[in-house]
C-alpha positions in Angstrom: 5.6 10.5 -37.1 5.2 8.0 -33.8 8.0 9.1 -31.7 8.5 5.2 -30.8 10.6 5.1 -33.6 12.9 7.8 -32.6 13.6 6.5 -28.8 14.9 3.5 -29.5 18.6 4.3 -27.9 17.6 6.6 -25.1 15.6 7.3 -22.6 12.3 9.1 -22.0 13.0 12.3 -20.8 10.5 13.9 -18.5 9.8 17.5 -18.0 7.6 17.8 -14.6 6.1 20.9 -14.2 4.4 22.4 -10.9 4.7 25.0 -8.0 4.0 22.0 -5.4 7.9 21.3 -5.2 10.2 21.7 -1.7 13.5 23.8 -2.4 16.2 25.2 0.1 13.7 27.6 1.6 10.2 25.7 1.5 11.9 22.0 2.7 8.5 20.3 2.9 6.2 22.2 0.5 4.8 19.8 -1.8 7.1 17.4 -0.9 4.7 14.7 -2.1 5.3 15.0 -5.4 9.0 15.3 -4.9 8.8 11.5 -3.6 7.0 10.3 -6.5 9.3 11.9 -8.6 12.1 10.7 -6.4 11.1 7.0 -6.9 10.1 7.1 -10.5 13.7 8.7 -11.5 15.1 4.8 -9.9 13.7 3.4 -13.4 16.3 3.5 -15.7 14.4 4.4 -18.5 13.8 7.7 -17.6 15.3 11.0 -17.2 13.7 14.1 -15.2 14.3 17.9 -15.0 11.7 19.7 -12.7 10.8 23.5 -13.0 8.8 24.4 -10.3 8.0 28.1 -10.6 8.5 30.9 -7.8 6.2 33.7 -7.8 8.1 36.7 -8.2 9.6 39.3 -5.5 12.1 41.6 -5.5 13.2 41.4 -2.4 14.6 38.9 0.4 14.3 40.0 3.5 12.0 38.4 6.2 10.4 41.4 6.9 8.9 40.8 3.7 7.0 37.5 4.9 6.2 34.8 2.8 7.1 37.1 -0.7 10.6 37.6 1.0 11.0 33.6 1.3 10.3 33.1 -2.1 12.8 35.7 -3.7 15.3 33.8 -1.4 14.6 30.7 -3.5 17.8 29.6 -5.9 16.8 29.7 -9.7 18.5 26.0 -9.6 19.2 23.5 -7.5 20.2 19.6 -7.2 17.4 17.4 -5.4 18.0 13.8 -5.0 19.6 13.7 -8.3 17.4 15.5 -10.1 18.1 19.2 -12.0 15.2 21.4 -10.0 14.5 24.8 -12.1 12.5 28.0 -10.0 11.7 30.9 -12.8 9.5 33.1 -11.4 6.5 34.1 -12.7 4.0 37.0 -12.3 1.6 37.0 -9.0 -0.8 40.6 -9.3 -2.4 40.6 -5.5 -6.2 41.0 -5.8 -6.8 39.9 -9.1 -7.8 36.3 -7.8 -7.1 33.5 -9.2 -8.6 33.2 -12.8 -5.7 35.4 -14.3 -3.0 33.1 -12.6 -2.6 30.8 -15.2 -2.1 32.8 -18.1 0.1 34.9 -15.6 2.4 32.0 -15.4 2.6 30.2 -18.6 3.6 33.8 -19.8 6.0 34.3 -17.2 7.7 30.9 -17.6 6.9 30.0 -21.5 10.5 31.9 -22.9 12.8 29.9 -20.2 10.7 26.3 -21.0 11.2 26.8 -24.6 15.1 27.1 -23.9 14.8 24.1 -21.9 13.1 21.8 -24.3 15.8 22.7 -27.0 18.6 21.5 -24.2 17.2 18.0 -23.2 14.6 17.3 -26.1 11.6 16.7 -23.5 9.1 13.7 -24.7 6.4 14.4 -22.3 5.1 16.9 -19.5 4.1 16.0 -16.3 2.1 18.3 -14.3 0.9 18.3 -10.8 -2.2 20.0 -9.4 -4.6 21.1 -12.3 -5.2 24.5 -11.0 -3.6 26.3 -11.8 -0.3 24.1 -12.8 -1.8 21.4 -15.1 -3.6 24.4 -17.3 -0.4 26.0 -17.5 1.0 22.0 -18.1 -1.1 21.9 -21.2 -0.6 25.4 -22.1 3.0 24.5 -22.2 2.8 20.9 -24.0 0.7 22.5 -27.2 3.2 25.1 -27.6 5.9 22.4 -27.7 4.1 19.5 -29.5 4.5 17.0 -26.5 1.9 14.9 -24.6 1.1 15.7 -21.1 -0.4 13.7 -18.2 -1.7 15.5 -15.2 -1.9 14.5 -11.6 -5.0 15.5 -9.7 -4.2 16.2 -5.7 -7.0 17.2 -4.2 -8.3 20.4 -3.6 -7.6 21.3 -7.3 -10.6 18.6 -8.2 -12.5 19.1 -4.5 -12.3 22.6 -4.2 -11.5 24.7 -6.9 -14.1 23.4 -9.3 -16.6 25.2 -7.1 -15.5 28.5 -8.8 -17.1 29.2 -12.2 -13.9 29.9 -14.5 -11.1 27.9 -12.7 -13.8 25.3 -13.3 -14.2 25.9 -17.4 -10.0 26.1 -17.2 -9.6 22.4 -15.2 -12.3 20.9 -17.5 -10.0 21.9 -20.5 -7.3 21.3 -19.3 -8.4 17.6 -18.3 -9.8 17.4 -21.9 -6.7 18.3 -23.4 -4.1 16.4 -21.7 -3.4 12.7 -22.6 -3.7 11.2 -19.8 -5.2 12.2 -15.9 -3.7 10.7 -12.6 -6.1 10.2 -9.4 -4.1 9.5 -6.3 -7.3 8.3 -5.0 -10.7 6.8 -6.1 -12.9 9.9 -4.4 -10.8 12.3 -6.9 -11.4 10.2 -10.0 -15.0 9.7 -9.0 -15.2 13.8 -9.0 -13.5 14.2 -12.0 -15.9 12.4 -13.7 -18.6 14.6 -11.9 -17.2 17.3 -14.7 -18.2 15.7 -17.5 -15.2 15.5 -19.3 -13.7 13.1 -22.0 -10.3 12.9 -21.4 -8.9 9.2 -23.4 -7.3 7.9 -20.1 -8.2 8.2 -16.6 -6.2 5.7 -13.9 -5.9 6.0 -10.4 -2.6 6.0 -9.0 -2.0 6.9 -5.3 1.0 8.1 -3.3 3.2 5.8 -1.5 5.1 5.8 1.6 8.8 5.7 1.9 9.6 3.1 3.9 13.3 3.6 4.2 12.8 7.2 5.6 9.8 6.5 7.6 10.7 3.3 9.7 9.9 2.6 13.6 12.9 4.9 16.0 13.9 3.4 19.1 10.6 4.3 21.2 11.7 4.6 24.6 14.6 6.8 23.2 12.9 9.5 21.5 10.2 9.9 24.0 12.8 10.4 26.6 14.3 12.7 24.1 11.7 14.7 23.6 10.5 14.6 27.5 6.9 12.9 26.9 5.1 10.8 29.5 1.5 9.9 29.4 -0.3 9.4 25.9 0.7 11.9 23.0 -0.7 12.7 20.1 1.1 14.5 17.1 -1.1 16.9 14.7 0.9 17.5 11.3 0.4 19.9 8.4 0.2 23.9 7.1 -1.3 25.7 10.1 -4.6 26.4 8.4 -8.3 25.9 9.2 -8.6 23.2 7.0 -6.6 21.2 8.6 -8.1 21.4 12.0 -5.4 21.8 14.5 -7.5 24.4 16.3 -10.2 21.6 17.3 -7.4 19.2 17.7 -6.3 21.6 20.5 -9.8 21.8 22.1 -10.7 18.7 22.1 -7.8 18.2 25.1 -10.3 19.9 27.3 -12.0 16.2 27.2 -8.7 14.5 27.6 -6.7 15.8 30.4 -4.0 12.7 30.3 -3.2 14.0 26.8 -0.1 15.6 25.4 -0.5 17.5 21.5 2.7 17.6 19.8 1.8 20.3 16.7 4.4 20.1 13.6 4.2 22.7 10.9 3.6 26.5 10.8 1.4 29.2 8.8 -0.9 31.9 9.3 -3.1 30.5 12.2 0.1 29.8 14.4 -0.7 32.9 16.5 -4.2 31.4 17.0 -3.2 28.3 17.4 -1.1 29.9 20.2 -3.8 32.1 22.0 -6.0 28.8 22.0 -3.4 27.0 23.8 -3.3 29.5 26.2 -7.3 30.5 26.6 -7.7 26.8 27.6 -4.9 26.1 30.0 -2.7 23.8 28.0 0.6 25.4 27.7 1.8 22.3 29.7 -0.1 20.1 27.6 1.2 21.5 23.8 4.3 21.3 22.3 5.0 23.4 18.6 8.1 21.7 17.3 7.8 24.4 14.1 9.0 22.3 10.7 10.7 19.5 10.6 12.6 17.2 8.0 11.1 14.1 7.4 13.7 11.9 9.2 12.9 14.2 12.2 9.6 14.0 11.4 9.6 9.9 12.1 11.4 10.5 15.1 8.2 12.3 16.4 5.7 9.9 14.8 7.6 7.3 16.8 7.4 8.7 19.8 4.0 9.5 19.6 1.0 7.5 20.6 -1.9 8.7 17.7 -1.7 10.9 14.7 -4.9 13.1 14.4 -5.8 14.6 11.4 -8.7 16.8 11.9 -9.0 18.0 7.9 -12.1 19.4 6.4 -10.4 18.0 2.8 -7.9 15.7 1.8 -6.7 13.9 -1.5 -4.3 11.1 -1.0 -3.1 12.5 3.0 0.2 11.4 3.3 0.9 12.0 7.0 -1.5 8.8 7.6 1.1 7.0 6.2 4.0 8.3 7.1 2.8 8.0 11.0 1.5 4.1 10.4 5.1 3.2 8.5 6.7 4.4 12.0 3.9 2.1 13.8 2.0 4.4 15.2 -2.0 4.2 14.4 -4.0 7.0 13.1 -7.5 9.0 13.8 -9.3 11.0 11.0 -12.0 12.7 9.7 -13.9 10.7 7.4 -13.4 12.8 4.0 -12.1 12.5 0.1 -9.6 9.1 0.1 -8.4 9.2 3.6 -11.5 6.5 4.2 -9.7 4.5 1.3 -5.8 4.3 3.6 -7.8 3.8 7.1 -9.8 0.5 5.9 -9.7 -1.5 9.4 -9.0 -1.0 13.0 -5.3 -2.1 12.7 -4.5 1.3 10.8 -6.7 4.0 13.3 -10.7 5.0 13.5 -12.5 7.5 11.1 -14.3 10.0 13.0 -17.6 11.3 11.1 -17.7 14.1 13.6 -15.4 17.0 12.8 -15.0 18.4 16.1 -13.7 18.3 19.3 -15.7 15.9 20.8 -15.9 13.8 17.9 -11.6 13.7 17.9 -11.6 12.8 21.9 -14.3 10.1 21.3 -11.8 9.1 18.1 -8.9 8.9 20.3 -10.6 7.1 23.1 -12.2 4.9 20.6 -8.5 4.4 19.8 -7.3 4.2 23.4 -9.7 1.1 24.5 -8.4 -1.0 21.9 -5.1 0.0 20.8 -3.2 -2.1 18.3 0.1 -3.6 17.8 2.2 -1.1 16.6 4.4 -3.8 14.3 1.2 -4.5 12.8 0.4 -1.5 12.6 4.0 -1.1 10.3 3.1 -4.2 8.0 -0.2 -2.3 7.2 1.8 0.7 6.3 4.2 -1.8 3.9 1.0 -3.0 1.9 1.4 0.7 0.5 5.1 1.1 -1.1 5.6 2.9 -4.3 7.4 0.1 -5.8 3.8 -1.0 -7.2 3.0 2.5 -7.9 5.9 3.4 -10.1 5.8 0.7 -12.3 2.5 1.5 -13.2 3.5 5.3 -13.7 6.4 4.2 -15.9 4.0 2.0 -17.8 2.0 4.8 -18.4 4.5 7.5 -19.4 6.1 5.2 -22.1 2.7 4.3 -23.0 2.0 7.8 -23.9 4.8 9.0 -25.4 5.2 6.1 -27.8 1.0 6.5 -28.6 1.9 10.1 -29.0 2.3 11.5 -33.1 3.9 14.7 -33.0 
């Protein structure tokens, strides 16, 4: 039966699934796909619930770490409109990651199933194939819908690398109806699998150009105390992400102030570092902050660096160009494909310190308009992007026989 003929006087209604999704506690984790979501929810043809699984804990206290932040998570809660959903599921320590999605498609299969039978899903959309667009799959077989999956990043650049996450993402791209690149390098590395899913499109993040506009300048750098030329380093506080040569690589710029936004488990490093070279004048840690404090920052600012070893679609790049400010990066996965001239930021090839400070002064000797640097960021809305998304989903659903 094509469910086309059954839709006629409502609308599609959405079920996206993943673990990348902010809540009270976690206010920017995967807020990237909460943005997408965000936008594509403006189309009137569609409705969306999100369930965005917690890993179980029993208890809340922050003695507890990162375990006792997620048992403080709500099991529901309103976002931007949108019915959010957090059942836990089951997370055994030192079994690695192979078992985690059966683990959670067990763990959340009883309270989906109750779901579907309250707003009549049509489709699944998952987010980040391992392990949330196997369990996306999982989850769309045992309901009859289709599902489309978004590849991210390091689910496609990373996790591949590991023999049975690997056989798991290859099915699991098989199986679904449709697979989302948000960017050509992921699409290119899907392909790399050898896999025949029917349709493969490339559809990349957006930036919110409401939220992240140019701040009055001269006011939030007086605000913040900065003088001289800053740079801003954004993201988890990981190696991966490079902050730690982002912080060396002052020791070849010593006009330079590092504003550092985020936190995780190299903070303390991060710290010592600061401190080993002499910069605790130099180095601000502003901890998290919302995205509307966030483009305060940017606009202060004088560079963005982004010293990642691996990227999908980076956001932060445009996020810091929508508030005019330029951008250096490491030359890796799509962030070559947002930096395409001189009027966005440099790529570095180096990833290192001296290949940063040779970025930045790269950077410094020919620095750009930072209104131009704001149009560049326009040519990058989601308008463009969500129609093609919502062309997409309907597509599916109405090709989809149940």
């Amino acid at each position: 039966m094509d469910s086309s003929k059954e839709r006629p006087s409502r609308k599609i209604h959405v079920l996206t699934f993943s673990t990348l999704y902010p809540n009270q506690i976690q206010k920017r984790h995967g807020i990237f796909v909460e943005t997408r979501i965000k936008h594509l929810r403006k189309k009137k043809g569609v409705e969306i619930v999100t369930v965005a699984p917690i890993p179980w804990f029993p208890f809340k206290h922050s003695i507890f770490g990162q375990y006792g932040k997620y048992a403080r998570v709500p099991r529901r809660e309103e976002r931007n409109g949108i019915t959010v959903y957090h059942p836990r599921y089951l997370v055994i320590p030192k079994i690695g990651m192979s078992m985690a999605p059966f683990l959670m498609a067990i763990s959340v299969w009883p309270f989906v199933r109750k779901l579907h039978k309250k707003y009549d899903f049509d489709i699944i959309d998952g987010h980040f194939l391992y392990p949330d667009g196997v369990v996306a799959v999982i989850l769309a077989r045992l309901l009859n819908l289709p599902v489309i999956n978004t590849a991210r990043g390091s689910d496609i650049n990373l996790y591949p690398s590991y023999w049975f996450p690997r056989q798991l993402i290859r099915w699991a791209i098989n199986k679904s109806n449709a697979i989302i690149s948000v960017c050509n390098f992921l699409s290119f590395e899907i392909e790399k699998l050898d896999v025949n899913q029917p349709i493969n499109i490339v559809l990349r993040n957006g930036v919110d150009l409401e939220t992240f506009a140019p701040r009055n300048r001269k006011t939030m750098r007086k605000l913040l105390g900065l003088c001289g030329f800053t740079i801003i380093s954004v993201g988890n506080f990981i190696e991966g992400k490079g902050h730690h040569l982002v912080i060396e690589a002052l020791k070849f710029m010593p006009d330079v102030t590092l504003i550092l936004v985020g936190d995780g488990p190299m903070e303390k490093k991060l710290q010592f570092l600061v401190k080993k070279y002499g910069l605790n004048n130099r180095v601000i840690f502003s901890g998290i902050l919302t995205q509307n404090k966030l483009a305060e920052y940017y606009s202060a600012a004088d560079c963005l660096v982004l010293a990642s070893s691996r990227e999908g679609w980076a956001n932060v790049l445009l996020e810091a160009m929508a508030c005019g400010t330029p951008v250096v990066a490491t030359k890796v996965s799509g962030t070559p494909e947002i930096i395409l001239n001189s009027t966005a930021g440099y790529l570095i090839d180096s990833r290192s310190a001296k290949g940063i400070s040779s970025g930045i002064a790269k950077l410094r000797s020919c620095y750009p308009d930072r209104d131009e640097v704001r149009k560049y960021a326009a040519m990058f809305s989601w308008e463009e992007v969500v129609d093609d998304l919502d062309a997409l989903i309907t597509r599916v659903v109405d090709g989809y026989k149940k």
